[in-house]
C-alpha positions as CSV (number, residue, x, y, z in Angstrom):
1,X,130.4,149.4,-35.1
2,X,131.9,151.1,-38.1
3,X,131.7,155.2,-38.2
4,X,129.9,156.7,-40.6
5,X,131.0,157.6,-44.7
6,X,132.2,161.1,-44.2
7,X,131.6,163.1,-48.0
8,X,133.7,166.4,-48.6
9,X,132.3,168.4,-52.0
10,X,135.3,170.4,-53.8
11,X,135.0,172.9,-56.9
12,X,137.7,172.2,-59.1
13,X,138.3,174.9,-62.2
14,X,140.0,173.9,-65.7
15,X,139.5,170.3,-65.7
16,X,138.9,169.4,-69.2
17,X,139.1,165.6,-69.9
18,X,139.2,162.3,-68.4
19,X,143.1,162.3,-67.9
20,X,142.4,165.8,-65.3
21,X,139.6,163.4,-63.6
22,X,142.9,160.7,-63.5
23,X,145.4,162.9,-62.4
24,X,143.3,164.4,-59.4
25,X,141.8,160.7,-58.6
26,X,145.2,159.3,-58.3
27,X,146.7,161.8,-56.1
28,X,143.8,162.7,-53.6
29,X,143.3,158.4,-53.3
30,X,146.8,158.3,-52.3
31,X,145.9,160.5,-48.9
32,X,145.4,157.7,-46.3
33,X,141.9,156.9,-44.9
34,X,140.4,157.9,-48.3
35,X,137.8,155.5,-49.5
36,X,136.6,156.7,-52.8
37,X,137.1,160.0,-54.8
38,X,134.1,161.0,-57.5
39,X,134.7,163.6,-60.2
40,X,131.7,164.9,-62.2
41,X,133.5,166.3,-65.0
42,X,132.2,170.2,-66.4
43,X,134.6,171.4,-68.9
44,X,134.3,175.0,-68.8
45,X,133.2,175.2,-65.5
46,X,134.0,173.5,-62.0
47,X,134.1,170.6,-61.9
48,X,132.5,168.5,-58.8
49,X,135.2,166.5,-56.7
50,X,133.4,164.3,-53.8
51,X,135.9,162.5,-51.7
52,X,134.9,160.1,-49.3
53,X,136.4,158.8,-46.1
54,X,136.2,157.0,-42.7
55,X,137.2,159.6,-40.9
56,X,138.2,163.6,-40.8
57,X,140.3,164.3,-43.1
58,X,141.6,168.0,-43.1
59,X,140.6,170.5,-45.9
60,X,144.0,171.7,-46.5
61,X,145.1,168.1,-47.0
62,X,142.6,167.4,-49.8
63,X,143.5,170.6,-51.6
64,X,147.5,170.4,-51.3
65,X,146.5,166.8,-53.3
66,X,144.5,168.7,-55.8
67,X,147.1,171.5,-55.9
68,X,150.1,168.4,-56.6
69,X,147.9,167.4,-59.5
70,X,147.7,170.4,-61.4
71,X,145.1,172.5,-60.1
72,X,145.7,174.8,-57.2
73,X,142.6,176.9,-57.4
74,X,140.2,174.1,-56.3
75,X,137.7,175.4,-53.4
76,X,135.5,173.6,-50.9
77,X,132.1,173.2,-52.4
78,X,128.4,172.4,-51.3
């Protein structure tokens, strides 16, 4: 039996177009055991980052990804 999706919400501030959604796609699906990574774009505000996995994957992992692709201020979000 397979374990359960586990979803981890990020805030991620000064993303601006589709090539920011790219860039931080690219690098935080390059983490291993990362099965999908969903941006919901809000120029001028945070923008929502939900990456999912099949199993733990630390926080500071995800955000040293996000920090490699531009934008070191992204927080854990709910």
């Amino acid at each position: 039996m397979s374990n359960p999706a586990i979803s981890e919400h990020f805030l991620v501030e000064g993303m601006t177009c589709n090539h920011c959604v790219a860039s931080v796609t690219e690098e935080v699906s390059a983490i291993e055991g990362v099965e999908s990574v969903s941006v919901d774009l809000e120029v001028g505000g945070a923008s929502r980052v939900i990456v999912t996995s099949d199993a733990p994957i630390p926080v500071e992992t995800i955000l040293a990804a996000m920090s490699e692709a531009g934008y070191p201020k992204a927080t854990v979000g709910r």
